[in-house]
One Martini backbone bead per residue (centre of mass of N, CA, C, O) as a GRO file, in nm:
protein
  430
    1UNK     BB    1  -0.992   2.200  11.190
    2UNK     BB    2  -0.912   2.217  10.887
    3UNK     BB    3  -1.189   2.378  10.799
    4UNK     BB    4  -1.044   2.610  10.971
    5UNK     BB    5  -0.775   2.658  10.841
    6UNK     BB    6  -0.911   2.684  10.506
    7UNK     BB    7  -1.005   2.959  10.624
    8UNK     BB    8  -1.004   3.307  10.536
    9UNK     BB    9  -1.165   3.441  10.768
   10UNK     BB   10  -0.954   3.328  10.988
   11UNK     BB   11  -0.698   3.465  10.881
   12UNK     BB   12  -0.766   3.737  10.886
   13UNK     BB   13  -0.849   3.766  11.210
   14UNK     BB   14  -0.583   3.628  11.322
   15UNK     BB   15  -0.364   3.861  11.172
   16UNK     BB   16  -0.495   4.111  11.281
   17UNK     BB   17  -0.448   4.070  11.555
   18UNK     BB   18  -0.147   3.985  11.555
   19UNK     BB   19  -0.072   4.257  11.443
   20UNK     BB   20  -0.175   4.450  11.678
   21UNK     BB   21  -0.033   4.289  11.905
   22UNK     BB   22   0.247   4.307  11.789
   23UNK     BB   23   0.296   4.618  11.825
   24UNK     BB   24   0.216   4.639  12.159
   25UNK     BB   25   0.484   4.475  12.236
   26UNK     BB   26   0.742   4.579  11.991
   27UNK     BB   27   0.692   4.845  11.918
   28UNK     BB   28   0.840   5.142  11.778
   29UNK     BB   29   0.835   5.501  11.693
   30UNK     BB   30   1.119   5.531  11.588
   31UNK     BB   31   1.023   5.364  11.309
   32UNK     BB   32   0.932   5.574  11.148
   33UNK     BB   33   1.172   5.807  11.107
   34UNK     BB   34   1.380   5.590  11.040
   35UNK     BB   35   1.618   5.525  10.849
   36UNK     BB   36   1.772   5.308  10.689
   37UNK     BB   37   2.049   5.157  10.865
   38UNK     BB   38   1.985   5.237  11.122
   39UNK     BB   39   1.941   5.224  11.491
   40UNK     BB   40   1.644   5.248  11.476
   41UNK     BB   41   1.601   5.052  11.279
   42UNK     BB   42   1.391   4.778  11.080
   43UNK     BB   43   1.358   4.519  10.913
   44UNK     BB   44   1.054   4.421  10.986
   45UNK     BB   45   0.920   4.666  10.940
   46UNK     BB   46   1.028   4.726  10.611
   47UNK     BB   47   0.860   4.462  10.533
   48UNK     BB   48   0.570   4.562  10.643
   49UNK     BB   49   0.566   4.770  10.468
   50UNK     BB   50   0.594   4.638  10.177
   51UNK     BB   51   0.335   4.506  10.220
   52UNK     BB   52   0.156   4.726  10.222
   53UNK     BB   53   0.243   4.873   9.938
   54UNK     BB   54   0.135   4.635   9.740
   55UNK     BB   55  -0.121   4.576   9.847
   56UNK     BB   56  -0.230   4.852   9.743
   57UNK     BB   57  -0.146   4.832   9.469
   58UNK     BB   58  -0.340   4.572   9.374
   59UNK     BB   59  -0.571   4.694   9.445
   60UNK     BB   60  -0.575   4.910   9.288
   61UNK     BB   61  -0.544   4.820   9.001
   62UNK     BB   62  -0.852   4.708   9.021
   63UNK     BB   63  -1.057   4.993   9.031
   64UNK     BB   64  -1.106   5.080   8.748
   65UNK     BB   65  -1.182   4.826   8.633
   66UNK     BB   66  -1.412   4.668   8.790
   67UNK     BB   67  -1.614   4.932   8.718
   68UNK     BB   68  -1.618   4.952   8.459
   69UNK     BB   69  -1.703   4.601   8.379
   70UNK     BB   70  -1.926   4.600   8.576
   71UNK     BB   71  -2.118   4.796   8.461
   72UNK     BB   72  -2.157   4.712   8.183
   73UNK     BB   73  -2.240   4.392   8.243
   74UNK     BB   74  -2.536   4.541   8.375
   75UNK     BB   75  -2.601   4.657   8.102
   76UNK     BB   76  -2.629   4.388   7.995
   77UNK     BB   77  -2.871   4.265   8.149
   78UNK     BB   78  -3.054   4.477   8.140
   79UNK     BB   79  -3.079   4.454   7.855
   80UNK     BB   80  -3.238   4.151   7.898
   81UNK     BB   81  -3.442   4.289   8.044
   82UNK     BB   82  -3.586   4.465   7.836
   83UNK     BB   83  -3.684   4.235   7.636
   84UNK     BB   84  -3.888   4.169   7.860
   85UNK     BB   85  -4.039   4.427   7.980
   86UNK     BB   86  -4.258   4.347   8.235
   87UNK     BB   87  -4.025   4.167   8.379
   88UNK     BB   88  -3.826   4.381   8.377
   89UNK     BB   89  -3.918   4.623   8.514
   90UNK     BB   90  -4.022   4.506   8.752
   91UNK     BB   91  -3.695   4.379   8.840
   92UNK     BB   92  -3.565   4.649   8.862
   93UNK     BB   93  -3.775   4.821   9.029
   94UNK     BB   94  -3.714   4.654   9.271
   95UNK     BB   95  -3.406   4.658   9.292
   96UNK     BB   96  -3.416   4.977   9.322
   97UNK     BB   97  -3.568   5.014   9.560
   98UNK     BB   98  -3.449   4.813   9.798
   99UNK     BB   99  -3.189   4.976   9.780
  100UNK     BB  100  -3.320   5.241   9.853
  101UNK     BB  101  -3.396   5.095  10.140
  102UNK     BB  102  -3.128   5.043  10.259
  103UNK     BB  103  -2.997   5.299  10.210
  104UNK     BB  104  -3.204   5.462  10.404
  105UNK     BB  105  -3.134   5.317  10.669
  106UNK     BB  106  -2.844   5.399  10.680
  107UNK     BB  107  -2.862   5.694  10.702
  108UNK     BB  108  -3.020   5.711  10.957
  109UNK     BB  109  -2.790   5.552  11.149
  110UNK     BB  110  -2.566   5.778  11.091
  111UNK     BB  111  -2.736   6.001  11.207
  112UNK     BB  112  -2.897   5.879  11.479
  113UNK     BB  113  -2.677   5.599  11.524
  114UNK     BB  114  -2.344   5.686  11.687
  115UNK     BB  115  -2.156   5.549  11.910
  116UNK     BB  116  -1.856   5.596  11.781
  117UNK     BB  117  -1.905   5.893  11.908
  118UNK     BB  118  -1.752   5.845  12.215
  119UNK     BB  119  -1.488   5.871  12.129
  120UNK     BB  120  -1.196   5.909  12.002
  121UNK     BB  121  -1.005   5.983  11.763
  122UNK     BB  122  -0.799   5.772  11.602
  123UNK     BB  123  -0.665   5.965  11.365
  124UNK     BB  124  -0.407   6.169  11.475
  125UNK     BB  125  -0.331   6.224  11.249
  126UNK     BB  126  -0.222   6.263  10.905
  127UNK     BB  127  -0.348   6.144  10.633
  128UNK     BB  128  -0.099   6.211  10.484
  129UNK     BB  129   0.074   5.950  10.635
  130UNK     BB  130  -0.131   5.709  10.529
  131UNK     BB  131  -0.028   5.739  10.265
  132UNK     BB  132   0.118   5.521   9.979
  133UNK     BB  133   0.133   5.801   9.847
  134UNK     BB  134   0.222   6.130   9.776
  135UNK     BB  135  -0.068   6.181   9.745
  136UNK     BB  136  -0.399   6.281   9.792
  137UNK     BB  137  -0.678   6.117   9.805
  138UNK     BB  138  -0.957   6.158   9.580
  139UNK     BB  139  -1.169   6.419   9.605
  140UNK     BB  140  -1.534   6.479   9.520
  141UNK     BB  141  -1.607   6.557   9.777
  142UNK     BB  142  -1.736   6.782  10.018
  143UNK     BB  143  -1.735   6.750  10.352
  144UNK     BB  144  -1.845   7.115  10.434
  145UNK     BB  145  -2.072   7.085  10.247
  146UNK     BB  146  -2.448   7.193  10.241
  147UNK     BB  147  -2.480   7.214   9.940
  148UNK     BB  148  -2.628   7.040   9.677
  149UNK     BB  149  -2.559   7.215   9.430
  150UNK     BB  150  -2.235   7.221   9.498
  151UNK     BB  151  -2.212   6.911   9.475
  152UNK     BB  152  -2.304   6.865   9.201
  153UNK     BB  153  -2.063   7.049   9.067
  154UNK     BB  154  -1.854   6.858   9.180
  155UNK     BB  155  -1.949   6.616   9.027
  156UNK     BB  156  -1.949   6.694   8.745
  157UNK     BB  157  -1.640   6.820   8.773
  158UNK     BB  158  -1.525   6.537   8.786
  159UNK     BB  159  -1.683   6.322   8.553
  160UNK     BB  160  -1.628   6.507   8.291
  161UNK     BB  161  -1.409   6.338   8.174
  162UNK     BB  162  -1.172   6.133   8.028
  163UNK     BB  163  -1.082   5.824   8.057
  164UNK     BB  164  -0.787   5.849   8.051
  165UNK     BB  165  -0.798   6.023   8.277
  166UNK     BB  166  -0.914   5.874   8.465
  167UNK     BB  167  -0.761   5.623   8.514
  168UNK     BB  168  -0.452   5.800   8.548
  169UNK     BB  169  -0.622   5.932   8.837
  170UNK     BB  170  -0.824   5.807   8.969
  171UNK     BB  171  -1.133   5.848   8.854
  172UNK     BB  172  -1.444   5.709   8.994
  173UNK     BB  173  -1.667   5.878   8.867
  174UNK     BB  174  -1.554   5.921   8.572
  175UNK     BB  175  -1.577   5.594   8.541
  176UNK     BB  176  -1.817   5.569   8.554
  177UNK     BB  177  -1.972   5.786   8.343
  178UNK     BB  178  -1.809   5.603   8.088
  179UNK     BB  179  -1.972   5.347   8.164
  180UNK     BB  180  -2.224   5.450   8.094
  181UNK     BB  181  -2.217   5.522   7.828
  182UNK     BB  182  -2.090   5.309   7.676
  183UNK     BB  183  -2.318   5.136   7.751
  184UNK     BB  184  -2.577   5.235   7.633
  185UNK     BB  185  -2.458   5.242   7.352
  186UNK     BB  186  -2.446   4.917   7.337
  187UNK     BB  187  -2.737   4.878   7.405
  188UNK     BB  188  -2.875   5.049   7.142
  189UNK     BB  189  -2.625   4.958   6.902
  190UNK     BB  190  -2.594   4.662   6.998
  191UNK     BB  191  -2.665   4.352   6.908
  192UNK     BB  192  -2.690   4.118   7.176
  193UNK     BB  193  -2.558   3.910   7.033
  194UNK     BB  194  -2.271   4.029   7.017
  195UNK     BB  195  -1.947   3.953   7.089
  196UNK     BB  196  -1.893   4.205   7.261
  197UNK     BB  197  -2.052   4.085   7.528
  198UNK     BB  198  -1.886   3.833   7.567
  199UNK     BB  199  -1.611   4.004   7.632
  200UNK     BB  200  -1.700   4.122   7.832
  201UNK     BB  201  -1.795   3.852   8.034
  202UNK     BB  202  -1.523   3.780   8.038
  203UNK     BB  203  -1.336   3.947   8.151
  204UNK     BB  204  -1.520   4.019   8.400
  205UNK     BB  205  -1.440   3.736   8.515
  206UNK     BB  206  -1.129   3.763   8.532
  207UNK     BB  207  -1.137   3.992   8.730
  208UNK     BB  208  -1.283   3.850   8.942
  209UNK     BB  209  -1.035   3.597   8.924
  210UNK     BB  210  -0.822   3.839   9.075
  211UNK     BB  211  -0.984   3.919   9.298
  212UNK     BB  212  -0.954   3.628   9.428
  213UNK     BB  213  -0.623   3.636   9.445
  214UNK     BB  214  -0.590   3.903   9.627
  215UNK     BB  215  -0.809   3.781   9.887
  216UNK     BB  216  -0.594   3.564   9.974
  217UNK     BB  217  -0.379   3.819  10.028
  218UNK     BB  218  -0.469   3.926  10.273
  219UNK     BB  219  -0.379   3.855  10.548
  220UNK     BB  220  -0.098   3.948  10.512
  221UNK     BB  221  -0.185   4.257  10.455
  222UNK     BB  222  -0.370   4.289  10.697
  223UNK     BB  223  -0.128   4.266  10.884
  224UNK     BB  224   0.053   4.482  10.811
  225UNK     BB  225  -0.156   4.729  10.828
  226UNK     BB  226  -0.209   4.687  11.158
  227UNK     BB  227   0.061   4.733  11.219
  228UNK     BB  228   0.090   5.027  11.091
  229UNK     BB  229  -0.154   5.143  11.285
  230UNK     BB  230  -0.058   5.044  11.573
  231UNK     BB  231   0.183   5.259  11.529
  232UNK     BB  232   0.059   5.542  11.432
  233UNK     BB  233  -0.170   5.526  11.651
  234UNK     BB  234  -0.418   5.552  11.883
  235UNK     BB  235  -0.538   5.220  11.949
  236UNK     BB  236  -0.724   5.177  12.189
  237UNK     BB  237  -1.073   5.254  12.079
  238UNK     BB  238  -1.118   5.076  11.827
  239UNK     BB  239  -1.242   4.822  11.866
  240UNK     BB  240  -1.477   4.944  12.001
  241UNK     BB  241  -1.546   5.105  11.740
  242UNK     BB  242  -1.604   4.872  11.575
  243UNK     BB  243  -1.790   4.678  11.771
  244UNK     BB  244  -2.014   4.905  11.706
  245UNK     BB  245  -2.038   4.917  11.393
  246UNK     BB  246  -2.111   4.607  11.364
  247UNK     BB  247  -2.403   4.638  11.518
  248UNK     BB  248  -2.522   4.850  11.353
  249UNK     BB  249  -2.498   4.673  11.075
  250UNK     BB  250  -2.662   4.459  11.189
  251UNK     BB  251  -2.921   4.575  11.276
  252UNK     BB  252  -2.952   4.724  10.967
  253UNK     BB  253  -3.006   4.438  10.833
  254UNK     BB  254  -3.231   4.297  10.986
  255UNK     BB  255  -3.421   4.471  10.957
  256UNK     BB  256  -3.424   4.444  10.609
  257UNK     BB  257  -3.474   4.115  10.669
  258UNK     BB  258  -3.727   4.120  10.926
  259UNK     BB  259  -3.906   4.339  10.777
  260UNK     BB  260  -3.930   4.455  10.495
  261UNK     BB  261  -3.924   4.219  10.292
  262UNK     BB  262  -4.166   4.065  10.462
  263UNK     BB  263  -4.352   4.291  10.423
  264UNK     BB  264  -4.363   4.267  10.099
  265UNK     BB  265  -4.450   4.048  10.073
  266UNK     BB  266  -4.728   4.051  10.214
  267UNK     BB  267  -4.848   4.270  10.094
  268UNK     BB  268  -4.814   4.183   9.769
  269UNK     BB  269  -4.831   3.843   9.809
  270UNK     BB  270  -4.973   3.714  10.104
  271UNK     BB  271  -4.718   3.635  10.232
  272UNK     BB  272  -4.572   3.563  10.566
  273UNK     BB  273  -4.286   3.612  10.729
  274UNK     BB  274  -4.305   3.306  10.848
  275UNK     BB  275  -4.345   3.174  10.595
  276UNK     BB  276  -4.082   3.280  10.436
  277UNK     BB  277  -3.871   3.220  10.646
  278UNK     BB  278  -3.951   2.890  10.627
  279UNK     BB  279  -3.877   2.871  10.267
  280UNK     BB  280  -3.596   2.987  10.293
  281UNK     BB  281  -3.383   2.917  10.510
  282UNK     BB  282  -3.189   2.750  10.325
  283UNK     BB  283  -3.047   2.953  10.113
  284UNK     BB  284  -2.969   3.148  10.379
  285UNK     BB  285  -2.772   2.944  10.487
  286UNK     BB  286  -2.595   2.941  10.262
  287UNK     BB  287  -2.528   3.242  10.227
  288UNK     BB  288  -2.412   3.228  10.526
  289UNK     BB  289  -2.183   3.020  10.450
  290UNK     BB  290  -2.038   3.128  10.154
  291UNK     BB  291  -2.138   3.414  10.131
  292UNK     BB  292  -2.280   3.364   9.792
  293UNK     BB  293  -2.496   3.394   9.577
  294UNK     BB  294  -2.398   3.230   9.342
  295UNK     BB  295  -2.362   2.950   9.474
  296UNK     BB  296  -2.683   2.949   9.576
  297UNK     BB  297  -2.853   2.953   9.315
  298UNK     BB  298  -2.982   2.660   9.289
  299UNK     BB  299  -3.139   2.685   9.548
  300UNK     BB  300  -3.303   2.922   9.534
  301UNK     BB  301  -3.473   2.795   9.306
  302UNK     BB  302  -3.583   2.538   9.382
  303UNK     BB  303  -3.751   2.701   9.613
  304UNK     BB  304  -3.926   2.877   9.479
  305UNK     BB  305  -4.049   2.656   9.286
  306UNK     BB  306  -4.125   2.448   9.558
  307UNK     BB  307  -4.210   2.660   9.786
  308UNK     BB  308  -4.327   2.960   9.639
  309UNK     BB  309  -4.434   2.870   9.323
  310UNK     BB  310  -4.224   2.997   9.085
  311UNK     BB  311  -4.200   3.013   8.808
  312UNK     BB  312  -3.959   2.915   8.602
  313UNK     BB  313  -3.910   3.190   8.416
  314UNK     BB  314  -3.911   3.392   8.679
  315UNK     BB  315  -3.697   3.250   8.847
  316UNK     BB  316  -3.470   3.234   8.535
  317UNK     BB  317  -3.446   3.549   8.562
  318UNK     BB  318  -3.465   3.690   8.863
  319UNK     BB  319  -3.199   3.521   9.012
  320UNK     BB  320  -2.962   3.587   8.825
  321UNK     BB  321  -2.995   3.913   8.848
  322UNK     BB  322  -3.003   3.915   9.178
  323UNK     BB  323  -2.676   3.818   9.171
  324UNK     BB  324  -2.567   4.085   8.992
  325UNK     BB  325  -2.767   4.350   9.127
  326UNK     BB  326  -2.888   4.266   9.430
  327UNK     BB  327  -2.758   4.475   9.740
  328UNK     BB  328  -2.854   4.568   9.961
  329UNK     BB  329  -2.625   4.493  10.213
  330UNK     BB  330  -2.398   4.654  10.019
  331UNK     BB  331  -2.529   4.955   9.990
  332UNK     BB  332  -2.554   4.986  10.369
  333UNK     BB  333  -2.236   4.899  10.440
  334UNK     BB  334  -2.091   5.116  10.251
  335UNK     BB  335  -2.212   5.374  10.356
  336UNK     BB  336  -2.138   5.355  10.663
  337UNK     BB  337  -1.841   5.263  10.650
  338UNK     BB  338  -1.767   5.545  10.543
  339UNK     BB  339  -1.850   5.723  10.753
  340UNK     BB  340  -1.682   5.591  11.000
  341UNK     BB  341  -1.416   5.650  10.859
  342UNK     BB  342  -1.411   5.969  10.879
  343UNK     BB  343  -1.419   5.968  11.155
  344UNK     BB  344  -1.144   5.839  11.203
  345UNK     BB  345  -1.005   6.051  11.025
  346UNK     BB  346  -1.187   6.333  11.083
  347UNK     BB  347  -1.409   6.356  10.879
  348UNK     BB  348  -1.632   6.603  10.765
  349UNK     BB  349  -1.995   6.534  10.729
  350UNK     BB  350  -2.239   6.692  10.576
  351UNK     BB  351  -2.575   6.554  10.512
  352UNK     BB  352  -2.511   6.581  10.204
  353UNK     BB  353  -2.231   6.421  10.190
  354UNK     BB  354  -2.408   6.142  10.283
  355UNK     BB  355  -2.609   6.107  10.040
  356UNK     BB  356  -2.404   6.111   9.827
  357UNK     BB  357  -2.235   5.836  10.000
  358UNK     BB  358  -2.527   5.630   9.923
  359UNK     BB  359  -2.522   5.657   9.609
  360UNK     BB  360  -2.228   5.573   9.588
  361UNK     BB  361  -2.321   5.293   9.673
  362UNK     BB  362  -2.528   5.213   9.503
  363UNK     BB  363  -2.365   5.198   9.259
  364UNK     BB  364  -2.137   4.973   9.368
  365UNK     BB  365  -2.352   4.735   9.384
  366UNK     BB  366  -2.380   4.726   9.117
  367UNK     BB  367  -2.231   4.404   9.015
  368UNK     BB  368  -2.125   4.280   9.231
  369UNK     BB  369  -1.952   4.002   9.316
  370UNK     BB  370  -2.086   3.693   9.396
  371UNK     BB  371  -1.807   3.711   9.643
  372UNK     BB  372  -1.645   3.686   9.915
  373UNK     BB  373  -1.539   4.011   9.932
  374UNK     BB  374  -1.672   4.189   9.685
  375UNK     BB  375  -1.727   4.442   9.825
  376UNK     BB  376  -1.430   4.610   9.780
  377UNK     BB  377  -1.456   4.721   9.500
  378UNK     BB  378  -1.655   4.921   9.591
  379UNK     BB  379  -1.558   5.059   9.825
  380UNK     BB  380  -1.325   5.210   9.733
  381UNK     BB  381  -1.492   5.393   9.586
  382UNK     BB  382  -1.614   5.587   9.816
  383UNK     BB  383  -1.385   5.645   9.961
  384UNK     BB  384  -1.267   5.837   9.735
  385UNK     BB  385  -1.506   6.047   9.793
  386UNK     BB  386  -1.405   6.088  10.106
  387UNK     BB  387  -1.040   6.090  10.117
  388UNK     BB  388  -0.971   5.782  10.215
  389UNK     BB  389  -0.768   5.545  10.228
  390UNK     BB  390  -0.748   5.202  10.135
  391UNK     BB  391  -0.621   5.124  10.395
  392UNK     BB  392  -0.914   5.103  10.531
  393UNK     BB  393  -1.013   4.835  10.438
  394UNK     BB  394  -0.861   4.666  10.718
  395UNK     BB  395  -1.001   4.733  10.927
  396UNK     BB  396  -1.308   4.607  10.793
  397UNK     BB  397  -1.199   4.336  10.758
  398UNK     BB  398  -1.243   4.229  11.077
  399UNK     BB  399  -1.573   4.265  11.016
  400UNK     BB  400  -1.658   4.181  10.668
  401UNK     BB  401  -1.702   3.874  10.708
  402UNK     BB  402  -1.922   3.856  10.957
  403UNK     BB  403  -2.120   4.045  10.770
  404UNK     BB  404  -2.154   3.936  10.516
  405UNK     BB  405  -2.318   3.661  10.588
  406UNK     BB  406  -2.565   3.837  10.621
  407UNK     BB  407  -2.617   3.969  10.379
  408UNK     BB  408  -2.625   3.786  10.208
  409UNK     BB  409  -2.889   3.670  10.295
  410UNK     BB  410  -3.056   3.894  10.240
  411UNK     BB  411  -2.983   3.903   9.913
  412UNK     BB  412  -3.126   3.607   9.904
  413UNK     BB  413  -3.428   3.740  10.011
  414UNK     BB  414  -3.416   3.973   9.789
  415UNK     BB  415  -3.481   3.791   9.533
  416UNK     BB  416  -3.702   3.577   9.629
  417UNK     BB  417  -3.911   3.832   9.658
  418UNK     BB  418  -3.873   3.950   9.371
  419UNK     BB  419  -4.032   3.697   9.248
  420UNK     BB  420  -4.274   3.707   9.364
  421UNK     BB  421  -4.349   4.018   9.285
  422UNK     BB  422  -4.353   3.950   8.987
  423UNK     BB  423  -4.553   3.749   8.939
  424UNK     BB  424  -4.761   3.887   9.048
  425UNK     BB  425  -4.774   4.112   8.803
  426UNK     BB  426  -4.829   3.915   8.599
  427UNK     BB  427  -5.111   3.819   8.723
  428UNK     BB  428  -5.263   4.114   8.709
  429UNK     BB  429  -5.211   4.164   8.369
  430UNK     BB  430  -5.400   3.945   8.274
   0.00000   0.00000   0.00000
């Protein structure tokens, strides 16, 4: 009991919970138009408006900076990685394989099974009325254009700003555009050994941080969002519009880890899927247990090298750097959850803005921290990409704990195909 009681993810769900019914029992929509201290108002919405409006600000301070300084310490891990060349090549190319089909079996998802549009739309109200900022949340897709042409222009008319403008404006895209620049150009123009990068790796630690001590206030913002969100929608067929989403999530997680992943050991690697499944089981256990690829990786390492035959240098390259950048079913999740928000929040998106909507989802998951609820800074940018408000990410919240624990095994079991595949590259090529 005591273990479950020190579990965030129990609190997390069960003041989730506690929200959504405690609207449903004590809640008066006059509270909603109500002045303060008038006869309809109340002290204790006012508390919890204030809970959320400052959680939401807390999310929001860390947006910028975390995409900024993950995607730089990205390429500069990438550039340890060419380093090595035909190691370093190898284990890109796979990495970024495996994302992309990850992100392509969610876009099949959201196009041809999307249960969740079964019933009405949760958001009946106006977008504008849920956002905690007087402005509108900054939009760079266009949910109903259909030319690809199009989106590309607006993609590039977002991201081409200056990066104090983009931070200023909260411009995830150009904030990405300005990091993928400044890093290559440190890649090419700064040697390894430099200050530079350590100084990066700093920073990034400190945010990530800072990001661990955000989501430990998640239950009560979680509480406070869940809250006035059953207080202003008709949120009578959330519930299970969400767990249609979850089913949804965790199937096509599935596909990836008992079909894709054994199929490439098996074709590359002649490794059979029952014998990988059944000597990778230890580390997928614990990444299963832990929601964390980097606590797992010791264990990860010991399975590759005494379970699996690989070789000590390429199991002690290719599975550190695929703990802080291959996110296979971080970028499968992000993907779908955006799609699936813009439908509760009534945003229609033609099917060139869910490919654009899974490219996003593919950017932020490279770098992703390591770390139970770490893709939440990543979820931020897609969101924002289809003008979703941030407190969306309250809902996903109720779900995205006991789904992060599978997709991190699989996150783990695609680091340790990947080490399999790069050894054989290498025995290939002797």
């Amino acid at each position: 009991m005591s273990k479950i009681l020190r579990n965030l993810t129990f609190w997390v769900v069960a003041l989730a919970i506690a929200g959504y019914g405690l609207a449903a029992l004590i809640g008066d929509k006059a509270w909603l138009d109500a002045a303060p201290g008038s006869a309809d108002s109340s002290i204790f919405y006012q508390l919890v408006v204030f809970i959320k409006v400052w959680f939401i600000k807390l999310l929001r301070l860390l947006v910028a900076p975390v995409v900024f300084i993950s995607l730089i310490a990205g390429l500069a891990n990438i550039r340890k990685a060419t380093d090595l060349h035909r190691m370093g090549l190898s284990t890109l190319g796979y990495y970024l394989l495996t994302t992309a089909i990850a992100a392509s079996i969610g876009l099949v998802v959201v196009l041809y099974i999307h249960p969740w549009q079964g019933g009405a739309v949760i958001a009946d109200s106006e977008l504008s009325s849920l956002v905690t900022d007087s402005a509108a949340p900054l939009r760079f897709i266009d949910a109903q254009n259909s030319s690809l042409m199009a989106i590309a222009g607006q993609l590039l008319e977002r991201a081409l700003v200056n990066p104090v403008t983009a931070f200023m404006e909260l411009n995830v895209l150009a904030i990405v555009c300005n990091a993928l620049l400044i890093g290559l150009l440190l890649v090419w123009l700064v040697p390894q050994r430099n200050p530079v990068f350590k100084g990066i790796e700093v920073v990034s630690h400190g945010l990530y941080k800072l990001l661990g001590w955000i989501i430990w206030l998640m239950p009560v913002g979680v509480f406070a969002i869940m809250f006035d969100f059953s207080l202003r929608m008709d949120g009578g067929g959330m519930v299970d519009q969400l767990l249609w989403f979850a089913l949804v999530v965790l199937g096509a997680t599935l596909v990836h880890g008992l079909i894709v992943l054994p199929l490439i050991a098996w074709l590359f690697c002649g490794v059979p899927p029952w014998q990988l499944l059944r000597k990778a089981a230890a580390p997928m256990l614990l990444a299963f247990s832990t929601s964390s690829s980097t606590a797992t990786l010791p264990v990860t390492l010991k399975t590759c090298q005494d379970d699996l035959q690989v070789s000590p240098p390429v199991a002690g390259f290719v599975l550190p750097l695929g703990a802080t950048m291959n996110m296979d079913g971080t970028a499968l999740f992000e993907g779908v959850a955006a799609v699936f928000l813009a439908y509760l929040f009534g945003i229609e998106l033609s099917t060139t803005a869910m490919v654009a909507v899974f490219v996003m989802a593919m950017v932020s998951s490279i770098g992703a921290p390591g770390m139970p609820s770490g893709s939440m800074s990543g979820m931020q940018m897609v969101l924002l990409a289809v003008g979703i408000p941030l407190e969306a990410i309250a809902i996903l919240l109720l779900v995205e704990r006991p789904l992060d624990t599978f997709r991190t095994a699989v996150n783990v079991q695609g680091d340790m195909v990947g080490a399999l595949v790069v050894q054989r590259v290498l025995v290939r090529d002797k």
